[in-house]
NUKESE-664214 format. One record per residue (C-alpha): chain; residue in three letters; x, y, z; residue number from 1. Coordinates in nm, 2 decimals. Example, Ala and Ser with C-alpha at 12.3 -4.5 7.8 and 13.67 -1.06 7.14 Angstrom:
BEGIN
["A"; "ALA"; [1.23; -0.45; 0.78]; 1]
["A"; "SER"; [1.37; -0.11; 0.71]; 2]
//
This chain:
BEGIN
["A"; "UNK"; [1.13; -1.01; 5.38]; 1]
["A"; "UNK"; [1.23; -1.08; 5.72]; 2]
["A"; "UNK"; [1.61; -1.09; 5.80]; 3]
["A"; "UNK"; [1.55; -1.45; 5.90]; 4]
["A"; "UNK"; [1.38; -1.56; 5.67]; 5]
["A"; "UNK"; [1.64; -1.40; 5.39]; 6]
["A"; "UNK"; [1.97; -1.59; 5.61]; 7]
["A"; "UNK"; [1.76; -1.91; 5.62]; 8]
["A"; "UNK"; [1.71; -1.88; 5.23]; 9]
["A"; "UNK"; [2.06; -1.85; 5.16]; 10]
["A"; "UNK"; [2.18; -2.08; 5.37]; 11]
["A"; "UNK"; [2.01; -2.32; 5.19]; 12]
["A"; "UNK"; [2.14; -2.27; 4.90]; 13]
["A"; "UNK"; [2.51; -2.37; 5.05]; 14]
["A"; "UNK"; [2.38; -2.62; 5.19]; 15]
["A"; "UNK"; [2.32; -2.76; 4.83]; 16]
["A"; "UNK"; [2.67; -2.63; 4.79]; 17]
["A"; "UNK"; [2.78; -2.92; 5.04]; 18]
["A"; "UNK"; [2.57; -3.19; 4.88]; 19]
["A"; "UNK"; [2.80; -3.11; 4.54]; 20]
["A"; "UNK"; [3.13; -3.10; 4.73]; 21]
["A"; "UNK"; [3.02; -3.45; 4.88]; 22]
["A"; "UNK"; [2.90; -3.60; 4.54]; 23]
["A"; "UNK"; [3.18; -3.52; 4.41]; 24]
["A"; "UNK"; [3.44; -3.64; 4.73]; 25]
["A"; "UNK"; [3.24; -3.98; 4.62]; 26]
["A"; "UNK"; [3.28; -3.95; 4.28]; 27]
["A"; "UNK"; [2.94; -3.99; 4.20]; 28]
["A"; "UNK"; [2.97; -3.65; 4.00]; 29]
["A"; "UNK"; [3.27; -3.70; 3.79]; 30]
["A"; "UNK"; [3.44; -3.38; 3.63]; 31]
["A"; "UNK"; [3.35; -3.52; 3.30]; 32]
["A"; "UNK"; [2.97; -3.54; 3.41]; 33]
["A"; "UNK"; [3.03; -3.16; 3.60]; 34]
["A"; "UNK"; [3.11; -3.06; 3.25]; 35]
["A"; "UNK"; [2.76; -3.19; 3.14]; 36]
["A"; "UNK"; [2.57; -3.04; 3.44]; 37]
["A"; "UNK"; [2.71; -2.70; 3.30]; 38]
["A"; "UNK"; [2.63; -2.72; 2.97]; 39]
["A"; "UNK"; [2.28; -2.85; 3.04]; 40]
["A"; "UNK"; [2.27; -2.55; 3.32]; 41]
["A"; "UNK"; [2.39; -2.27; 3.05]; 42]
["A"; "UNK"; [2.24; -2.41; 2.76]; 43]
["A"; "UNK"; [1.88; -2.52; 2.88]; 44]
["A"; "UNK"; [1.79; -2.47; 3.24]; 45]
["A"; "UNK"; [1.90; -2.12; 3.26]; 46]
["A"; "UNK"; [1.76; -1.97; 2.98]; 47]
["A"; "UNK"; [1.40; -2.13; 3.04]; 48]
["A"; "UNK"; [1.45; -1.98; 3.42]; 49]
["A"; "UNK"; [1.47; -1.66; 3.29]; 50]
["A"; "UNK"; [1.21; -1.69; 3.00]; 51]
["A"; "UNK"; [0.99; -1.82; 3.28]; 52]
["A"; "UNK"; [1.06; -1.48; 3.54]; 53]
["A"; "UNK"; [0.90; -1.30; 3.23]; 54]
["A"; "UNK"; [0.56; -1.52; 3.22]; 55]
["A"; "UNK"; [0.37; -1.37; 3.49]; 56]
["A"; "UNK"; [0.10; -1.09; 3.49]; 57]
["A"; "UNK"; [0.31; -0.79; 3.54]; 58]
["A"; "UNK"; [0.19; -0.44; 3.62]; 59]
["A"; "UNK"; [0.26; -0.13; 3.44]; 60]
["A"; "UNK"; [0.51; -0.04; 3.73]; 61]
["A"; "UNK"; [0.70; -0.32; 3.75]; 62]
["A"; "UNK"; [0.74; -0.31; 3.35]; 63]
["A"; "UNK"; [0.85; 0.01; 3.37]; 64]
["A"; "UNK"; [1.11; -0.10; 3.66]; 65]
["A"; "UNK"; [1.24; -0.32; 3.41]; 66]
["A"; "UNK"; [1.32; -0.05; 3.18]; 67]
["A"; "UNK"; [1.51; 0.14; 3.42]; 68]
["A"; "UNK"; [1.70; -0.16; 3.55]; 69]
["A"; "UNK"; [1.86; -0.11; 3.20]; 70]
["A"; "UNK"; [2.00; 0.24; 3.31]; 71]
["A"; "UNK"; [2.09; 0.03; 3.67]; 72]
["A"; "UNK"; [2.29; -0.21; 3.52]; 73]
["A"; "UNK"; [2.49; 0.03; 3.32]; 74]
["A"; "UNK"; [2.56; 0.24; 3.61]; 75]
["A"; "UNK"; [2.65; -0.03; 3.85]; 76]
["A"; "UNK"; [2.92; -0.24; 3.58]; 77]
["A"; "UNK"; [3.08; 0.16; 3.48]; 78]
["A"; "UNK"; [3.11; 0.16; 3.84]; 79]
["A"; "UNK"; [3.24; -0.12; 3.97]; 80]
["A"; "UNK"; [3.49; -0.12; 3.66]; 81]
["A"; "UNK"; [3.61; 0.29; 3.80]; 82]
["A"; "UNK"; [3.64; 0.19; 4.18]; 83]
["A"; "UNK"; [3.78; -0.17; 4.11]; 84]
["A"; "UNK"; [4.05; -0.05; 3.90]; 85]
["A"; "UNK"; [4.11; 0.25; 4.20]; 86]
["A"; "UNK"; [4.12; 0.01; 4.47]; 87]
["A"; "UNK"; [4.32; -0.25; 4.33]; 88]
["A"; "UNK"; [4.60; 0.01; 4.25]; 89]
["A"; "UNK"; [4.83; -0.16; 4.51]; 90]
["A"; "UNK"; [4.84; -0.49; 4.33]; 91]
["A"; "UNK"; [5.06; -0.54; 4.06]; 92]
["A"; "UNK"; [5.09; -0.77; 3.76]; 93]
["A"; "UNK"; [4.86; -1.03; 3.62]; 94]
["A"; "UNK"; [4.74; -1.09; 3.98]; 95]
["A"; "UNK"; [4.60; -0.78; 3.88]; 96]
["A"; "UNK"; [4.44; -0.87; 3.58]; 97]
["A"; "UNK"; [4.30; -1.16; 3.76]; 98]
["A"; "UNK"; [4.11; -1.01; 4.03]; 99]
["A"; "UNK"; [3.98; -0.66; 3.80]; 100]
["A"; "UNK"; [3.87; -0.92; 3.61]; 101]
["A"; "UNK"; [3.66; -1.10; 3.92]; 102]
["A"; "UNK"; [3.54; -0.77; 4.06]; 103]
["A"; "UNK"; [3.36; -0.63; 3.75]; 104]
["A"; "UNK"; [3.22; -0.99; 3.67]; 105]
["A"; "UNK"; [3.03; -1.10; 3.94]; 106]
["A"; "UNK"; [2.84; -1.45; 3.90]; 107]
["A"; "UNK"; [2.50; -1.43; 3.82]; 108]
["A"; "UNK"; [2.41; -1.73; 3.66]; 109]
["A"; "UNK"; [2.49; -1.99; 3.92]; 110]
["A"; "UNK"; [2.47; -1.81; 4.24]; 111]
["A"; "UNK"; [2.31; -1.46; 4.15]; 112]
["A"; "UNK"; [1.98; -1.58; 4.00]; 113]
["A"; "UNK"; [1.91; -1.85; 4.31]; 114]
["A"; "UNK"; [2.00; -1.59; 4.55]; 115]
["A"; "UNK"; [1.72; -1.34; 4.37]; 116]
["A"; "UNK"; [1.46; -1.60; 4.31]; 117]
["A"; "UNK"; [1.47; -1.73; 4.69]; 118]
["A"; "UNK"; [1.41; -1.34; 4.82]; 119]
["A"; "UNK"; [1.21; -1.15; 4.53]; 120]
["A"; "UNK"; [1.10; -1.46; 4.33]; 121]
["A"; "UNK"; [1.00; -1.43; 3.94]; 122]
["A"; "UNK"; [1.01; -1.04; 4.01]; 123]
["A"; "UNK"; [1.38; -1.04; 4.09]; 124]
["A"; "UNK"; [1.47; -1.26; 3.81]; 125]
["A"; "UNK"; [1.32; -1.00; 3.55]; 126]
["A"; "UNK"; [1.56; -0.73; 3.73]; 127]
["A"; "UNK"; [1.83; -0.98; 3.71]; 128]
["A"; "UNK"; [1.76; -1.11; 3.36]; 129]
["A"; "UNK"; [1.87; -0.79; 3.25]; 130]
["A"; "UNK"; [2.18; -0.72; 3.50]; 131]
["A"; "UNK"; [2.28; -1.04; 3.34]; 132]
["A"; "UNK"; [2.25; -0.88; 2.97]; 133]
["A"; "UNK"; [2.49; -0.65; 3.05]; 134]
["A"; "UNK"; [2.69; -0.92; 3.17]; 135]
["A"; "UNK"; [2.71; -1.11; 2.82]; 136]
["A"; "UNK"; [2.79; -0.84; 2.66]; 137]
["A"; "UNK"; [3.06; -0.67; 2.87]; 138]
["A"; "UNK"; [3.22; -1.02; 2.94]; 139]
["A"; "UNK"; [3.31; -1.06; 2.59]; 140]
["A"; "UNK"; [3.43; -0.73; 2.52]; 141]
["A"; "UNK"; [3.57; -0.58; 2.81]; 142]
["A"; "UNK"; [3.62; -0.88; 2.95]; 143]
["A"; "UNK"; [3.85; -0.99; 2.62]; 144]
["A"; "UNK"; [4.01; -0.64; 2.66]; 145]
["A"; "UNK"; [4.12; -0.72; 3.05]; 146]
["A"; "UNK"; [4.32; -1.03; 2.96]; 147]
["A"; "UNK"; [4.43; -0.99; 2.61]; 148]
["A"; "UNK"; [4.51; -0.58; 2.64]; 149]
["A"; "UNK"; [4.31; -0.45; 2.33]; 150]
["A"; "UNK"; [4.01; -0.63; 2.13]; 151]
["A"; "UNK"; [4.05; -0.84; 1.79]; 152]
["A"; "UNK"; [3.87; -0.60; 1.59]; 153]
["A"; "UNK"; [3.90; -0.90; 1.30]; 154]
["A"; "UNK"; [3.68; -1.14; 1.57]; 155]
["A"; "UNK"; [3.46; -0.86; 1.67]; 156]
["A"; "UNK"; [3.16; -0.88; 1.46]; 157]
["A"; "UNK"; [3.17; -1.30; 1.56]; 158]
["A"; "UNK"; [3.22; -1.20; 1.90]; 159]
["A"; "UNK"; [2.92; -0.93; 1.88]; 160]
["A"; "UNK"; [2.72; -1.23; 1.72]; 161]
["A"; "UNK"; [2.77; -1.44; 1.93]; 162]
["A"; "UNK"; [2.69; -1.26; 2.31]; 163]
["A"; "UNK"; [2.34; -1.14; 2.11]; 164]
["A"; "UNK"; [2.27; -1.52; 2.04]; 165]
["A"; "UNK"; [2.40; -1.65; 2.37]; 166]
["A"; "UNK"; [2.13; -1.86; 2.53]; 167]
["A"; "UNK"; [2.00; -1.64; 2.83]; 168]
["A"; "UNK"; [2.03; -1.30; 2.60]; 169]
["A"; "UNK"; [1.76; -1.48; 2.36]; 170]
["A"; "UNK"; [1.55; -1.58; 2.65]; 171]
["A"; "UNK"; [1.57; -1.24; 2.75]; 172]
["A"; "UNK"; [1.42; -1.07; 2.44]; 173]
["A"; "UNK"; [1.15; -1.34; 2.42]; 174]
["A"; "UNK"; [1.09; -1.26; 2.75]; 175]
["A"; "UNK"; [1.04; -0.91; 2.66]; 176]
["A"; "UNK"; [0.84; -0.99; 2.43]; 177]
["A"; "UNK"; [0.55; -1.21; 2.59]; 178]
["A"; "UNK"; [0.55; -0.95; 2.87]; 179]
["A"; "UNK"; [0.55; -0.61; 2.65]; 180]
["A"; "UNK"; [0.25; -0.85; 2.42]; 181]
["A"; "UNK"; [0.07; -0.98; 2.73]; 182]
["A"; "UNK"; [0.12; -1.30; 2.50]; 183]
["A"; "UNK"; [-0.04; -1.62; 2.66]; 184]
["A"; "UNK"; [0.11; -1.99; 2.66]; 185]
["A"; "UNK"; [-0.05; -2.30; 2.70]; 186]
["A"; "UNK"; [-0.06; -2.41; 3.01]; 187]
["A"; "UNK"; [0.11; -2.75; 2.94]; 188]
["A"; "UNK"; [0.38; -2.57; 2.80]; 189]
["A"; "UNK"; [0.40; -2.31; 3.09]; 190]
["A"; "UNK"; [0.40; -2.63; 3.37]; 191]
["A"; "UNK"; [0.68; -2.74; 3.17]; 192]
["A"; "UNK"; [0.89; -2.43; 3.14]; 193]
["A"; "UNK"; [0.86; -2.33; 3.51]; 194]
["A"; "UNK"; [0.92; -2.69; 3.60]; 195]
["A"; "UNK"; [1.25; -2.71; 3.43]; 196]
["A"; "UNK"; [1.34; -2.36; 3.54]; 197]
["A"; "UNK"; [1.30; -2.43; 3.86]; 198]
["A"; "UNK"; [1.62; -2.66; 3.83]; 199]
["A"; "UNK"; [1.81; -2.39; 3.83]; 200]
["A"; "UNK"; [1.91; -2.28; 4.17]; 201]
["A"; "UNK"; [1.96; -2.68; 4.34]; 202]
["A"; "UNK"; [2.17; -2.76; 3.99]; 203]
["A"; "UNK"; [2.36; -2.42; 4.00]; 204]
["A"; "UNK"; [2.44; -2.51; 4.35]; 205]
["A"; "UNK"; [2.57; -2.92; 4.33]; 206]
["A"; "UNK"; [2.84; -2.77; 4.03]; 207]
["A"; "UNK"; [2.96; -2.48; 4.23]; 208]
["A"; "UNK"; [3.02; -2.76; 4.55]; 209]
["A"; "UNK"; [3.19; -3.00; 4.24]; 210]
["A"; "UNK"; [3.40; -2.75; 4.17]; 211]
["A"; "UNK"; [3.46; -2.65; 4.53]; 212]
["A"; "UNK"; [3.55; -2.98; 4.59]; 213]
["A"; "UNK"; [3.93; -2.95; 4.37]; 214]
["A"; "UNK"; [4.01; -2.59; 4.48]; 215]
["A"; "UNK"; [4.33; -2.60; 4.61]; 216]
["A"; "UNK"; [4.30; -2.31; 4.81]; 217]
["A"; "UNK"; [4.61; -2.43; 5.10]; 218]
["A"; "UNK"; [4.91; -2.34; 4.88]; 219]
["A"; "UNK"; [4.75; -1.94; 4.87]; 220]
["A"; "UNK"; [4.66; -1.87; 5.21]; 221]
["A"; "UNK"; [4.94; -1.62; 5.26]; 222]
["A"; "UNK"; [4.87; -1.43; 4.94]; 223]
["A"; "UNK"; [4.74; -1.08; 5.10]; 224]
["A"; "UNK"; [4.63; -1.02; 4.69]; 225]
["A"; "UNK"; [4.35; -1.27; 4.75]; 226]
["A"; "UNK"; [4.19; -1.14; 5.07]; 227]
["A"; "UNK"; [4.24; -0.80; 4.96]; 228]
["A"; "UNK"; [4.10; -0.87; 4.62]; 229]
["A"; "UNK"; [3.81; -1.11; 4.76]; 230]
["A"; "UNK"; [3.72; -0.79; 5.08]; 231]
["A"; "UNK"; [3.69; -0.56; 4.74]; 232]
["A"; "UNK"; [3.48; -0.80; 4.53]; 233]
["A"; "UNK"; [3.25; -0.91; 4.81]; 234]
["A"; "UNK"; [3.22; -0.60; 5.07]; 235]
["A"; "UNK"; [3.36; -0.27; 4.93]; 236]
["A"; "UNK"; [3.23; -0.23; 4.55]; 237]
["A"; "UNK"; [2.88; -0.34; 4.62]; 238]
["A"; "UNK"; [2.89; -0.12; 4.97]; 239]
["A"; "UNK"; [3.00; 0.17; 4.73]; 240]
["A"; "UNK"; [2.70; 0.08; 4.47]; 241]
["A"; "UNK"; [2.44; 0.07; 4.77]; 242]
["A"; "UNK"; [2.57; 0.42; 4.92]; 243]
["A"; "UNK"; [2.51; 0.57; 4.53]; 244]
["A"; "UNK"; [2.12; 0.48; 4.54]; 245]
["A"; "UNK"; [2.15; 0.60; 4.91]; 246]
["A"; "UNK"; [2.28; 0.95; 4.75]; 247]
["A"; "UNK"; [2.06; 0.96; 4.45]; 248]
["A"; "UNK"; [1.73; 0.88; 4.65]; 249]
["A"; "UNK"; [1.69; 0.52; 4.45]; 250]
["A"; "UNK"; [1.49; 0.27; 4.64]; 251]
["A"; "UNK"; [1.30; -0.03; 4.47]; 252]
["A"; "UNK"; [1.31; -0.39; 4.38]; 253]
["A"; "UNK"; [1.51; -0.31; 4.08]; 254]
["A"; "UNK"; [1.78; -0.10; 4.24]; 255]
["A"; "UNK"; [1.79; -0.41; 4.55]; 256]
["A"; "UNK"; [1.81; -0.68; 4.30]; 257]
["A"; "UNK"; [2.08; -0.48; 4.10]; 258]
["A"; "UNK"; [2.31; -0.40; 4.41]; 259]
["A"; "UNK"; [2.24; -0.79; 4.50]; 260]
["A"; "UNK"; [2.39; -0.91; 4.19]; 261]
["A"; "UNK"; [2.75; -0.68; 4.23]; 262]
["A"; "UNK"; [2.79; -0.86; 4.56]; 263]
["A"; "UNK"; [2.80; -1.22; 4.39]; 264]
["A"; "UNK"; [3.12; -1.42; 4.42]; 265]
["A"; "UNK"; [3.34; -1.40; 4.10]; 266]
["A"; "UNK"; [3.21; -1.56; 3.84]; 267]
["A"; "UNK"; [3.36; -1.88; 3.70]; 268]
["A"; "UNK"; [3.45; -1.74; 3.34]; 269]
["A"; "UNK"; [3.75; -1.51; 3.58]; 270]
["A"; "UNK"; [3.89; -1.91; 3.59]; 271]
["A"; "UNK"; [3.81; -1.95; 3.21]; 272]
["A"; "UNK"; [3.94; -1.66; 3.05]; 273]
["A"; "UNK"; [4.24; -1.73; 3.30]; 274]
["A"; "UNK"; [4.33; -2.06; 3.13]; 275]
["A"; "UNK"; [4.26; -1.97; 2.74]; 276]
["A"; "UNK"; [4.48; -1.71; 2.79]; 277]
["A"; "UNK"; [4.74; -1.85; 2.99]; 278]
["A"; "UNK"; [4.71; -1.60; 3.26]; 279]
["A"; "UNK"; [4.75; -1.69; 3.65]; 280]
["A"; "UNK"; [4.52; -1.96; 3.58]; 281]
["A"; "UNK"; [4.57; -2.14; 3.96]; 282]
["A"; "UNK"; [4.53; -1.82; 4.07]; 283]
["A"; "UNK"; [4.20; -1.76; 3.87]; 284]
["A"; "UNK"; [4.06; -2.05; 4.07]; 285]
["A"; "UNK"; [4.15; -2.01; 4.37]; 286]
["A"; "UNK"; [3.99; -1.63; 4.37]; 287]
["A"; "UNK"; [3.67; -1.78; 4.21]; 288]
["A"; "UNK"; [3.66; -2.09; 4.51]; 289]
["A"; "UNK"; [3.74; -1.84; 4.79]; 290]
["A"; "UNK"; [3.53; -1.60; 4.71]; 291]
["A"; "UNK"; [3.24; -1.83; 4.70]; 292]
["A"; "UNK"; [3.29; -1.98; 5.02]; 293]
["A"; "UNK"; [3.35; -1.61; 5.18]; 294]
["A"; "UNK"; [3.03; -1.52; 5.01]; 295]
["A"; "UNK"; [2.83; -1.72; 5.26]; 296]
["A"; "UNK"; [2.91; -1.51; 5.51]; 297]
["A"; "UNK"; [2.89; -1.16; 5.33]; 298]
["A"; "UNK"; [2.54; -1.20; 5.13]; 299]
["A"; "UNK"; [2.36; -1.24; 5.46]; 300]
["A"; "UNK"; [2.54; -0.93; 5.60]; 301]
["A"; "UNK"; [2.51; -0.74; 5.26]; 302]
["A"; "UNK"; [2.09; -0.86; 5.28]; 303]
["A"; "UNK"; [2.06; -0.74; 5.65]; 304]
["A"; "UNK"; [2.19; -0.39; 5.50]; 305]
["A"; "UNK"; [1.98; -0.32; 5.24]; 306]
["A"; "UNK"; [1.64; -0.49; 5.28]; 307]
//
């Protein structure tokens, strides 16, 4: 895809971000009805994006690049969780907890998937369905074990239930399943399913500019942490996960999409986890908000480098 053509399609989608921050300056998005937008984004919309990615006529080599983006995404989250936790040695505290947290968690739903489907399409969104996966399940386990220090063993069958029956993971394996089974829909039900899953990236984009809109980012714009934390999250782990494949020869669609999704901002459940366990939750946010806005700028860059 032409470097062009790959900044114009992500500018775009912060443009949409600017339409959210402005519906929500005018209150015509309320927090109560951003609340809604989410639910309705991670309950519904997203899952039916990702079963649709899976309901097109794939070849035997792009199925078999969907196996190995299994092996991918393991590779990239053991990585980004050994060199986040060696560069953020020189921060201390929960500040530290807060922005490990960000850099092994990257956000795929609401900014990862758009980003993909605007530069591979339905073929990036396979690769990325499954980077996600990884995402589910390591959030609520290693993610849990980041905040809290150690794992409720008592919870951890619930816990394990509940990441396999998330909404996208499910979409995922049926996914799998009509591509593996060549299984055919009707085509009223595949207009609807594509329609509705095409919702994704202008609704993913409104809630991020909502939330944008109450960052109070002024009151931590001397806080090295975050600018040190956001250079880490945004530029050197994903840099560091491109210059593997360099070294081990990798070079696909897969690999792209894979390194694409480590360079997201942080994802918002660094803010969630923040407040249910009482842990720098301001300063949650505020890494969350400016790591979004900074990812403008560094997703083109990171594009131009690797496409």
């Amino acid at each position: 895809m032409p470097s062009t053509a790959v900044f114009e399609s992500v500018v775009s989608l912060f443009l949409m971000i600017l339409v959210g921050v402005y519906t929500a300056r005018k209150k015509i998005i309320t927090p109560d009805t951003n609340n809604a937008l989410v639910n309705l984004l991670i309950q519904i919309v997203l899952p039916i994006m990702i079963l649709s990615s899976f309901i097109y006529s794939y070849n035997a080599e792009i199925k078999s690049e969907v196996v190995k983006t299994f092996y991918y995404s393991l590779t990239a989250y053991i990585t980004m969780i050994i060199c986040s936790y060696l560069l953020l040695k020189p921060v201390k505290g929960n500040k530290k907890t807060v922005l490990h947290f960000a850099n092994v968690f990257p956000n795929t739903g609401y900014v990862g998937f758009p980003v993909l489907q605007s530069i591979y399409g339905p073929e990036g969104i396979v690769y990325g369905s499954v980077f996600n996966l990884f995402f589910v399940i390591f959030v609520w386990t290693y993610g849990v074990i980041i905040y809290r220090g150690t794992l409720d063993r008592t919870n951890l069958r619930q816990e394990l239930k509940k990441t396999l029956l998330n909404p996208s993971v499910l979409a995922v394996y049926v996914g799998i399943l009509i591509m593996a089974f060549d299984i055919q829909l009707p085509n009223a039900l595949l207009i609807s399913i594509r329609n509705l899953g095409s919702m994704t990236g202008p609704l993913s984009m409104l809630i991020f500019g909502v939330i944008l809109s109450g960052a109070k980012i002024g009151s931590y714009t001397k806080d090295w942490t975050l600018y040190y934390g956001a250079a880490c999250k945004l530029l050197l782990i994903p840099l560091i996960v491109y210059s593997l494949t360099l070294l081990t020869g990798l070079t696909s669609t897969a690999v792209n999409s894979v390194i694409i999704m480590t360079a997201m901002p942080a994802s918002a459940m660094t803010s969630i986890f923040a407040q249910s366990f009482n842990n720098e939750k301001d300063y949650a946010a505020v890494i969350v908000s400016l790591t979004t806005l900074i990812s403008m700028v560094t997703i083109p860059l990171l594009l131009e480098i690797i496409l």
